[in-house]
NUTORTI-626953 format. One record per residue (C-alpha): residue number from 1; residue in one letter; chain; y, x, z. Coordinates in Angstrom, 3 decimals, m for minus. Layout:
REM residues N
<r num="NUM" residu="A" chaine="A" py="Y" px="X" pz="Z"/>
...
This chain:
REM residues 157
<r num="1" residu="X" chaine="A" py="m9.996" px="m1.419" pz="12.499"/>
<r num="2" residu="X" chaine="A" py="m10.743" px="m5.105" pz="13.223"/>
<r num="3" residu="X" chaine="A" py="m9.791" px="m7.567" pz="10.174"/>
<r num="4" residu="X" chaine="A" py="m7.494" px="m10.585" pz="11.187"/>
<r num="5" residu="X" chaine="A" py="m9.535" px="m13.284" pz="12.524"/>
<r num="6" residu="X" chaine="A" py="m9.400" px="m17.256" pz="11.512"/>
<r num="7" residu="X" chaine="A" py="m7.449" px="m18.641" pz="14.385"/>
<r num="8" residu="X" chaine="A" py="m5.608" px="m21.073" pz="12.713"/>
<r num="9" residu="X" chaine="A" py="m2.043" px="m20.108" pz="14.163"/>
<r num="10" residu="X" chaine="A" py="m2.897" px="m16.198" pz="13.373"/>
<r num="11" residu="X" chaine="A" py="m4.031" px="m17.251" pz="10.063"/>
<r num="12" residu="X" chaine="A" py="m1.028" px="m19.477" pz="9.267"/>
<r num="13" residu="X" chaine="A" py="1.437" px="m16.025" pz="11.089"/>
<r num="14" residu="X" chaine="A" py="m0.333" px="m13.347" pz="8.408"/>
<r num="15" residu="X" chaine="A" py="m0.378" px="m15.900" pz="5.494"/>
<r num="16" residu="X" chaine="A" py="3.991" px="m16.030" pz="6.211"/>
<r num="17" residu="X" chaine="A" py="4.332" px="m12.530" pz="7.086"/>
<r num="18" residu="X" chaine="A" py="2.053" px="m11.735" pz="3.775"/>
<r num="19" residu="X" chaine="A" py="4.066" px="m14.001" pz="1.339"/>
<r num="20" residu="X" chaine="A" py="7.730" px="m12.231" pz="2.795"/>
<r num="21" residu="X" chaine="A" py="6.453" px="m9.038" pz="1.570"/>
<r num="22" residu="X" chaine="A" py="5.206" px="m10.627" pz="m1.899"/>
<r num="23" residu="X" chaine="A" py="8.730" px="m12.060" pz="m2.037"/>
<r num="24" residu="X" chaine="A" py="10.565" px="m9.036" pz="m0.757"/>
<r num="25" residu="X" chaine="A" py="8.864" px="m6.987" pz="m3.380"/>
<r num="26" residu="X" chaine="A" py="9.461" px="m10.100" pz="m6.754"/>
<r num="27" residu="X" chaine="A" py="12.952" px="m10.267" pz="m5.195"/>
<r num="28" residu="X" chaine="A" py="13.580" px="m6.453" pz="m5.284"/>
<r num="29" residu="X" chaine="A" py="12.055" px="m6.057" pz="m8.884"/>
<r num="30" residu="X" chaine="A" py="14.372" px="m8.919" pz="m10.406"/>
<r num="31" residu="X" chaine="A" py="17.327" px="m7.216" pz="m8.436"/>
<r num="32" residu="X" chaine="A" py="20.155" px="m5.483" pz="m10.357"/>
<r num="33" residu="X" chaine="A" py="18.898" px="m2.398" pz="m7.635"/>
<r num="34" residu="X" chaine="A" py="17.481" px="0.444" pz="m10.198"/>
<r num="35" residu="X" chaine="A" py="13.965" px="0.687" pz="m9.149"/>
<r num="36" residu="X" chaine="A" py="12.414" px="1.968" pz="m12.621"/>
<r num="37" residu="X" chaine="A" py="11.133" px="5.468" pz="m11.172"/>
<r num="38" residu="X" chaine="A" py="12.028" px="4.445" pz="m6.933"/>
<r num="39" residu="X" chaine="A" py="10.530" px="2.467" pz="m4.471"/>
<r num="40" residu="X" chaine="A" py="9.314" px="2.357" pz="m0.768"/>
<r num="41" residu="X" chaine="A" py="6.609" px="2.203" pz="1.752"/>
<r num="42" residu="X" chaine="A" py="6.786" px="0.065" pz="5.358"/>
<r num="43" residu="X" chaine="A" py="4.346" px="m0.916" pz="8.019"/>
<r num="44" residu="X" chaine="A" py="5.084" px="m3.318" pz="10.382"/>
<r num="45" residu="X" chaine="A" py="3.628" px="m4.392" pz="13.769"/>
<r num="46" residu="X" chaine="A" py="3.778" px="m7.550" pz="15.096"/>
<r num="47" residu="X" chaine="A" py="2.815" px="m8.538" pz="18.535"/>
<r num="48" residu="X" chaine="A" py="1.856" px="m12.101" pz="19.003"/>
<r num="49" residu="X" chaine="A" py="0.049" px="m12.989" pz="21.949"/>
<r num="50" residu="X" chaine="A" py="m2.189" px="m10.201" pz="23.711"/>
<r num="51" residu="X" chaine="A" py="m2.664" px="m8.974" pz="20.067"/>
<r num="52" residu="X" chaine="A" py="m0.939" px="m6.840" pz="17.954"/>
<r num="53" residu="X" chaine="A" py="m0.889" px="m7.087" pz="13.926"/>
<r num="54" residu="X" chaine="A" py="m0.097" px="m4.446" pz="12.101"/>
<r num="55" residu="X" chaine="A" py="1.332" px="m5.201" pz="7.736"/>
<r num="56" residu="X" chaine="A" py="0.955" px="m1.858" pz="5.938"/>
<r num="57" residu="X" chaine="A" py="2.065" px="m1.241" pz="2.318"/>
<r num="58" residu="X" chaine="A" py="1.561" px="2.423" pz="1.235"/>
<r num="59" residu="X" chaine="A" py="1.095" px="5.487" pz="2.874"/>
<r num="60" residu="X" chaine="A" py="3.427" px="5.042" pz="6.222"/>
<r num="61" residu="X" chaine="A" py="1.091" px="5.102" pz="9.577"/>
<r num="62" residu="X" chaine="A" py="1.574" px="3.114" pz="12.329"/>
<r num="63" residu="X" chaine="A" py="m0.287" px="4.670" pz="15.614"/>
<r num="64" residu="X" chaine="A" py="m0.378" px="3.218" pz="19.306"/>
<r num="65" residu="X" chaine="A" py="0.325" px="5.725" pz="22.191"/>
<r num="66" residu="X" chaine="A" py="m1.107" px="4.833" pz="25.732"/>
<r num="67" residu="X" chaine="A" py="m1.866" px="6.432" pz="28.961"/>
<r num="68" residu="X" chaine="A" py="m4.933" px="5.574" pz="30.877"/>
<r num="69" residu="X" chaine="A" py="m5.686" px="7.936" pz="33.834"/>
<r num="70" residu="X" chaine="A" py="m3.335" px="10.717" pz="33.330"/>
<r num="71" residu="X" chaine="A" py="m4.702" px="10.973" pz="29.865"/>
<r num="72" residu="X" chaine="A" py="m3.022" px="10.201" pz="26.588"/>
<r num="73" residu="X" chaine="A" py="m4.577" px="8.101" pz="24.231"/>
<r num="74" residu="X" chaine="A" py="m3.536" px="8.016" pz="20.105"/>
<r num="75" residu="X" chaine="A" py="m5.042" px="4.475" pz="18.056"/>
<r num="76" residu="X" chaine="A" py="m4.087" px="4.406" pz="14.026"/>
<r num="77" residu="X" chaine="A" py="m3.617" px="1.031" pz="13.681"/>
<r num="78" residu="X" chaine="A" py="m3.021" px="1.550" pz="9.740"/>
<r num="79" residu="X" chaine="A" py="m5.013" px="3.449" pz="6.988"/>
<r num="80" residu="X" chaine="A" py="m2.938" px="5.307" pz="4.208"/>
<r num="81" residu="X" chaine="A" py="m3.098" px="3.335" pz="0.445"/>
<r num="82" residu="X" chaine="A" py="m3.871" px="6.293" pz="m1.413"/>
<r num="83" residu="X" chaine="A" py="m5.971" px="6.591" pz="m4.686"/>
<r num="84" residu="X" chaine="A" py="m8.583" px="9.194" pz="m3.101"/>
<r num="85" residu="X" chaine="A" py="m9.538" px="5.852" pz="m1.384"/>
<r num="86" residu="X" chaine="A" py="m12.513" px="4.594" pz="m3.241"/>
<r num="87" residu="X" chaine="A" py="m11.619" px="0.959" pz="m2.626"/>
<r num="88" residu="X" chaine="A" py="m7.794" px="1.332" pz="m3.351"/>
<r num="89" residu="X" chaine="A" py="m8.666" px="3.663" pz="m7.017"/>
<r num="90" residu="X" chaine="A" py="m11.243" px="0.938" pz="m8.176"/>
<r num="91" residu="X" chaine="A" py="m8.218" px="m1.760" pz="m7.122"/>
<r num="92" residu="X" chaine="A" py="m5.491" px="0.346" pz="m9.684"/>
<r num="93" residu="X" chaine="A" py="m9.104" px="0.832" pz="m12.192"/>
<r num="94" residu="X" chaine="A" py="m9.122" px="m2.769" pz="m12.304"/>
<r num="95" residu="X" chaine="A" py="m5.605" px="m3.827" pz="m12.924"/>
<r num="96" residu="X" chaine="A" py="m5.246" px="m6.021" pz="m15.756"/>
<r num="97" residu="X" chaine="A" py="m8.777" px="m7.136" pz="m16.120"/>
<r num="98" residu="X" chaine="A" py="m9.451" px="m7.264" pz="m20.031"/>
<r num="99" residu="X" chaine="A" py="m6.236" px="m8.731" pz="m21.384"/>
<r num="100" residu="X" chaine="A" py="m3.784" px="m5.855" pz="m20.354"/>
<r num="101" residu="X" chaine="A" py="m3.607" px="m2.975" pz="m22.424"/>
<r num="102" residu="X" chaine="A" py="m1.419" px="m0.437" pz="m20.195"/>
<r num="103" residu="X" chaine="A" py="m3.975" px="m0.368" pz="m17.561"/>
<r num="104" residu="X" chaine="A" py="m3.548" px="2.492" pz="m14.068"/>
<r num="105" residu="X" chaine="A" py="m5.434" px="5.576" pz="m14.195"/>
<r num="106" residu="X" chaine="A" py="m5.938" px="7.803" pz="m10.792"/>
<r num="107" residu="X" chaine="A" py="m6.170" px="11.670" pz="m11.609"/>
<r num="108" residu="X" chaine="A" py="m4.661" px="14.844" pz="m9.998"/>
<r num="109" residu="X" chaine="A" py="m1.387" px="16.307" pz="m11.463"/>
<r num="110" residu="X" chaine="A" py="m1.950" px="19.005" pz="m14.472"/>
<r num="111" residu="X" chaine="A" py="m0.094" px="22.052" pz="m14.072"/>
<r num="112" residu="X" chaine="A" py="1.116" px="24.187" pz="m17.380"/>
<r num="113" residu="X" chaine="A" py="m2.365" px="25.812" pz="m17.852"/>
<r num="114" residu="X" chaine="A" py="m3.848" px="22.695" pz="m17.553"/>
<r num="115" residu="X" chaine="A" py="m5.671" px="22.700" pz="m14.049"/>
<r num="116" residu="X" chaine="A" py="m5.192" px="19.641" pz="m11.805"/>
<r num="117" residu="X" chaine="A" py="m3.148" px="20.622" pz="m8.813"/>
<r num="118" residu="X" chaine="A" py="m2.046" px="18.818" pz="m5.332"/>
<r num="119" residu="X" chaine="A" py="m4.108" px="15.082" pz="m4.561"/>
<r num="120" residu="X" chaine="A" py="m4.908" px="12.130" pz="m6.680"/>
<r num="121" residu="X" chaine="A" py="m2.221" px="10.081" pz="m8.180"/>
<r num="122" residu="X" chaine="A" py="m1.337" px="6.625" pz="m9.777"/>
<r num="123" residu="X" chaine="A" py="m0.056" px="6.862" pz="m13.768"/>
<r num="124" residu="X" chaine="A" py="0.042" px="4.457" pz="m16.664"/>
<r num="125" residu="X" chaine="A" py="m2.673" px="4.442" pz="m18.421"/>
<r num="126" residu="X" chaine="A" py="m1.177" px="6.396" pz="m21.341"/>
<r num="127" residu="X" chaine="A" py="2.573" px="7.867" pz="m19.945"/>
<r num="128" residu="X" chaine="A" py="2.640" px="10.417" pz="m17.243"/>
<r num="129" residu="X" chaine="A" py="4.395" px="8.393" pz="m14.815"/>
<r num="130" residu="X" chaine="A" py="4.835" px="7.225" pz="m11.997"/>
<r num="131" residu="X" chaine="A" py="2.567" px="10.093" pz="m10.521"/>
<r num="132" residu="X" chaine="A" py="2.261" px="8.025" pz="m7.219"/>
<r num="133" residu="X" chaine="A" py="0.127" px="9.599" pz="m4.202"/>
<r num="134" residu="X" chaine="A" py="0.199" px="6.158" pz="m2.654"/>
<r num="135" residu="X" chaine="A" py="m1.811" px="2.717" pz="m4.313"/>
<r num="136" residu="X" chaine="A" py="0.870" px="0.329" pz="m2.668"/>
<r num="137" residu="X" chaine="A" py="4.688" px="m0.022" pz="m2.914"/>
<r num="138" residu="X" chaine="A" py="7.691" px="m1.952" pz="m2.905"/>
<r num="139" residu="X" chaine="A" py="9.930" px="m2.432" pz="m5.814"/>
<r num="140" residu="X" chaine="A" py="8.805" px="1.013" pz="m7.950"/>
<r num="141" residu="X" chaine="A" py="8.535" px="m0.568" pz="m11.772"/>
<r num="142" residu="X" chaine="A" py="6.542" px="1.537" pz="m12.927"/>
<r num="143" residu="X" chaine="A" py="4.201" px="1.847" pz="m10.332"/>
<r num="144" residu="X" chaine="A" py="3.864" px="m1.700" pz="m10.966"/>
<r num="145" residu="X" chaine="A" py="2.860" px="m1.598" pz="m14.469"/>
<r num="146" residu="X" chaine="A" py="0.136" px="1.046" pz="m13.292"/>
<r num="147" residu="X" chaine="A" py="m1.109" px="m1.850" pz="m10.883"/>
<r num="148" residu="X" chaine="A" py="0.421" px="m0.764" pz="m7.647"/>
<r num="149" residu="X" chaine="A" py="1.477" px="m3.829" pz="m5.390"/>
<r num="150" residu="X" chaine="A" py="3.037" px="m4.745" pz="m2.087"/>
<r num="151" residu="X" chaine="A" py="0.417" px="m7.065" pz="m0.949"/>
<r num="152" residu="X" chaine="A" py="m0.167" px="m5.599" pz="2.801"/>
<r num="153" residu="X" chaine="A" py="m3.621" px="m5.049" pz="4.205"/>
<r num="154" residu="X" chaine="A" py="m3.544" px="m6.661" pz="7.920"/>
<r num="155" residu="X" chaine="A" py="m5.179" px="m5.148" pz="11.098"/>
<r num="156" residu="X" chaine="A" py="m5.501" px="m7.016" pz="14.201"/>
<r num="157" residu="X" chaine="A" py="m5.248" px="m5.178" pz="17.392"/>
């Protein structure tokens, strides 16, 4: 996927679009809305110009259909924010930087005998919760304090 480039006017449309979800998400967290355990994923495409920007937070896909020649055509224009991403995991690893004590930790869930079952997941470092499968989200609490965010990653099109 191509990163956004620095037109100015792109630059200036991703830097808005960026700060509503940043505000969405403090907005939602100060609400009187019960989002201790809950919260939510979006992606959103805009299409500005001949180019097409696509906002993820989380692990909703956006994908382009087209039709070229009789023949169908499929494009993800968004990768999933999940910990078994290297980049996203060291992200959650690093929460806090030194100061923080209740840092994220990404491992698998532990069934009864002990053996790690289904895929990697966001917790607190010491509290068995959230259990997210996703790095990114709106408005969950507790995902927050285990470093999740709702800072989208932006592809250009």
């Amino acid at each position: 996927m191509k990163r956004v480039n620095d037109k100015p006017e792109e630059k200036e449309l991703v830097e808005i679009i960026t700060q509503a979800f940043e505000t969405t998400n403090t907005e939602l967290l100060a609400s009187e809305i019960n989002t201790d355990l809950s919260g939510s994923t979006v992606v959103a495409v805009f299409v500005y110009g001949q180019k097409l920007f696509c906002f993820n937070v989380g692990d909703s896909r956006a994908v382009l259909l087209s039709c070229t020649a009789n023949s169908w055509r499929c494009k993800p224009l968004s990768d999933d924010q999940k910990p078994s991403r290297e980049d996203e995991k060291q992200r959650i690893l690093k929460f806090g930087g030194t100061w923080i004590v209740t840092v994220g930790r990404v491992e698998a869930q532990i069934d009864e005998s002990g053996q790690p079952v289904g895929p990697l997941r966001v917790w607190m470092h010491s509290l068995q919760l959230p259990g997210l499968a996703m790095t990114r989200s709106f408005g969950d609490k507790a995902g927050v304090r285990a470093g999740t965010n709702a800072i989208p990653e932006v592809s250009e099109h």
